[in-house]
Backbone as CSV, one residue per row, in Angstrom:
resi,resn,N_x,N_y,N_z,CA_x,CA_y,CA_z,C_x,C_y,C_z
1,UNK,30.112,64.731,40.162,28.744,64.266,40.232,28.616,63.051,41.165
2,UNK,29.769,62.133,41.080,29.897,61.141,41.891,29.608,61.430,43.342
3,UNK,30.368,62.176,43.655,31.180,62.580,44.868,29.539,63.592,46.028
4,UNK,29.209,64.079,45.187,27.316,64.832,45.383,26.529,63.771,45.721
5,UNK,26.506,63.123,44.732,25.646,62.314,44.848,25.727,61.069,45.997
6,UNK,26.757,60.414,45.977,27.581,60.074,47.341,27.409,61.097,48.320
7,UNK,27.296,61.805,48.857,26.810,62.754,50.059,25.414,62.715,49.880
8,UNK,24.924,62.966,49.106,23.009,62.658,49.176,23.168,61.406,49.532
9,UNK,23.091,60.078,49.150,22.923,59.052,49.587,23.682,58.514,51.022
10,UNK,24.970,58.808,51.124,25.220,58.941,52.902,24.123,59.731,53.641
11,UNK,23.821,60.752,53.381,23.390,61.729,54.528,21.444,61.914,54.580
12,UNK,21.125,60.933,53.133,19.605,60.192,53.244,19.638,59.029,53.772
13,UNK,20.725,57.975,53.785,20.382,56.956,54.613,20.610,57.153,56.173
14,UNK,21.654,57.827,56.893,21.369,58.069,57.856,20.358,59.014,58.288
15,UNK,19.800,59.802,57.885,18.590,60.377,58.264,17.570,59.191,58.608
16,UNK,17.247,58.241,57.509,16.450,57.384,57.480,16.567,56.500,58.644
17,UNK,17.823,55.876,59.427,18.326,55.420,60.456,17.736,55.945,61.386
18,UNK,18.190,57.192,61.771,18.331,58.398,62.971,16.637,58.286,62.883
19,UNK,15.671,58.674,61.986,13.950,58.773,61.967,13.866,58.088,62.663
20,UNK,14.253,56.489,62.116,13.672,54.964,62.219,13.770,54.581,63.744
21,UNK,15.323,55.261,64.192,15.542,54.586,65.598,14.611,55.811,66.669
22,UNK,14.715,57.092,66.651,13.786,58.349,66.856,12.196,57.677,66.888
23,UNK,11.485,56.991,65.634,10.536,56.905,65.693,10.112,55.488,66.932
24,UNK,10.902,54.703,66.808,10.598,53.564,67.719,10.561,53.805,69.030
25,UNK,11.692,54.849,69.643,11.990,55.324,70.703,10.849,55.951,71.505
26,UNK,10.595,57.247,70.667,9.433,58.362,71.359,8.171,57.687,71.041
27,UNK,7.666,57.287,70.038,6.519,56.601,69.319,6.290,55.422,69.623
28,UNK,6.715,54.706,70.903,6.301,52.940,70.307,5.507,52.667,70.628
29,UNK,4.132,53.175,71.085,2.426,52.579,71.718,1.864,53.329,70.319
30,UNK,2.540,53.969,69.508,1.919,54.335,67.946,2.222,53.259,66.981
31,UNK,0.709,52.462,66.855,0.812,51.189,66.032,-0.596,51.453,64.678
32,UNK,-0.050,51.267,64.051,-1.390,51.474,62.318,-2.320,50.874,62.981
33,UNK,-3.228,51.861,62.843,-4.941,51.329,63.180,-5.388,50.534,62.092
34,UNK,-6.651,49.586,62.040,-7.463,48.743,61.211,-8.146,49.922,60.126
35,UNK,-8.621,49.404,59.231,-10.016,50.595,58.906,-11.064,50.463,59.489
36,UNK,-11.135,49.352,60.258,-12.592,49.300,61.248,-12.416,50.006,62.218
37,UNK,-11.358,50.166,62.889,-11.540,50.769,64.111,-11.286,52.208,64.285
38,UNK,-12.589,53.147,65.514,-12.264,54.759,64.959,-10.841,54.965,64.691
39,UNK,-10.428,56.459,64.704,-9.386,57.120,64.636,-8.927,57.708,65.713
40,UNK,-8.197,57.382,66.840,-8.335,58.392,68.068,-7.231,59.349,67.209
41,UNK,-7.907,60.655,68.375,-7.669,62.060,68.013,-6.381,62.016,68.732
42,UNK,-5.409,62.148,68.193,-4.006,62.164,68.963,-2.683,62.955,68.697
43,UNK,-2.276,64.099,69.771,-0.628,64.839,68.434,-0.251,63.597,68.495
44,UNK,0.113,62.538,69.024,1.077,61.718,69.011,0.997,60.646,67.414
45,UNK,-0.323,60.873,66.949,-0.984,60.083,66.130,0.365,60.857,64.854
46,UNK,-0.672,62.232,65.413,-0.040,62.784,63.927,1.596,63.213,63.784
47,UNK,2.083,63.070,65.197,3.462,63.819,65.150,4.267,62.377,64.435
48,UNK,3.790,61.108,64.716,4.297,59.928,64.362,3.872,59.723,62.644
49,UNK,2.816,60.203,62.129,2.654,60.038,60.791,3.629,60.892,59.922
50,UNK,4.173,62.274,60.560,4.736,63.351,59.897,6.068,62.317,60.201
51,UNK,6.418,62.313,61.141,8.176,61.336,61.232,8.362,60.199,59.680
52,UNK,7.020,59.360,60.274,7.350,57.865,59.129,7.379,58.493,57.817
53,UNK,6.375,59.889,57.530,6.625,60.695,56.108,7.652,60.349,55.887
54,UNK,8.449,61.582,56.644,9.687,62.104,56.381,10.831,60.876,56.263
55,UNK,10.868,59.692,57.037,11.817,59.094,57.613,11.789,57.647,56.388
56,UNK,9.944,57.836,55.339,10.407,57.068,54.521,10.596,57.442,53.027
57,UNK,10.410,58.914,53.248,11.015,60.179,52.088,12.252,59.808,51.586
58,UNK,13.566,59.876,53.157,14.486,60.190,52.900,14.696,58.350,52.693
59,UNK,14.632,57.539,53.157,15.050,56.074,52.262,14.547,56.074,51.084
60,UNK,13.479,56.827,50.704,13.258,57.124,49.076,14.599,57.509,48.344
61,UNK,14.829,58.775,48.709,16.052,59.152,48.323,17.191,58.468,48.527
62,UNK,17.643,57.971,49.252,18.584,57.322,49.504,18.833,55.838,48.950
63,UNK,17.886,55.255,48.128,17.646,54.163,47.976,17.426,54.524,45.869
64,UNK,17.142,55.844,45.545,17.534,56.116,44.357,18.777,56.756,43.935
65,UNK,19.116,57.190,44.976,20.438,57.926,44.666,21.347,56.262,44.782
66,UNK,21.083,55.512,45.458,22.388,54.238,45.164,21.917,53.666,44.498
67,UNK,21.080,53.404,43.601,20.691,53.246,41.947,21.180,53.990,41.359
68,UNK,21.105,54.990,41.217,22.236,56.064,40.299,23.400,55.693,40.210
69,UNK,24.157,55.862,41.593,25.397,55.070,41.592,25.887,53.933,41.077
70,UNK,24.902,52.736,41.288,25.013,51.742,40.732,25.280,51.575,39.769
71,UNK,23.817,52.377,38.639,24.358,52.647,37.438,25.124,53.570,36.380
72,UNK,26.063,54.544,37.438,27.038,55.215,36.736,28.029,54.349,36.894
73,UNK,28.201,53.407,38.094,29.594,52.759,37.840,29.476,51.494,37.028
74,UNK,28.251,51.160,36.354,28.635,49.930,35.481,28.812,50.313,33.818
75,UNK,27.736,51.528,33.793,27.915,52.207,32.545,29.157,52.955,31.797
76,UNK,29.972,53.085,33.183,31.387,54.155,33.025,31.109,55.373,32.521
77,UNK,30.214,55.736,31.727,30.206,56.812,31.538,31.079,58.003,31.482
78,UNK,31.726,59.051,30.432,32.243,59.941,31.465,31.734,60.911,31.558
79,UNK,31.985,61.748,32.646,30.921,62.880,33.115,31.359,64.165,32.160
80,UNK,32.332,64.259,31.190,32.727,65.116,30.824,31.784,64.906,29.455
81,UNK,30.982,66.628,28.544,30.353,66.811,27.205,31.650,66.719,26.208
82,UNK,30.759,65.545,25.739,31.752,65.356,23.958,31.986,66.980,23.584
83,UNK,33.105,66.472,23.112,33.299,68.150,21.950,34.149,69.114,22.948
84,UNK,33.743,68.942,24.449,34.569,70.371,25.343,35.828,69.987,25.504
């Protein structure tokens, strides 16, 4: 379970990296509009909203899965059911 879960959290934080540096790169004249000001109509608008989704999805994940971790290794726990 360790060892899973350790691969989810490696392979969500670098995703989150790879987005982050991806999004600055192709995206950087894409800056959060005011609520006062219109909305320009833009793919770039929206191809940059679908990235930061995704790119702050996976630091979601990645940022609960090393809470998990955290707290399987202070709890000790063992992963094995009483009784088997």
């Amino acid at each position: 379970m360790k060892r899973r879960l350790t691969f989810i959290f490696v392979g969500s934080a670098i995703l989150a990296v790879v987005l982050a540096l991806f999004c600055n790169w192709y995206f950087p004249d894409v800056i959060p509009l005011a609520s006062t000001e219109p909305a320009p109509t833009s793919w770039r608008l929206d191809a940059a909203f679908a990235v930061s989704t995704v790119r702050w999805t996976a630091a979601f994940v990645a940022a609960a899965s090393a809470i998990a971790l955290m707290f399987m290794n202070i709890t000790k726990g063992s992963s094995e059911l009483e009784g088997r």
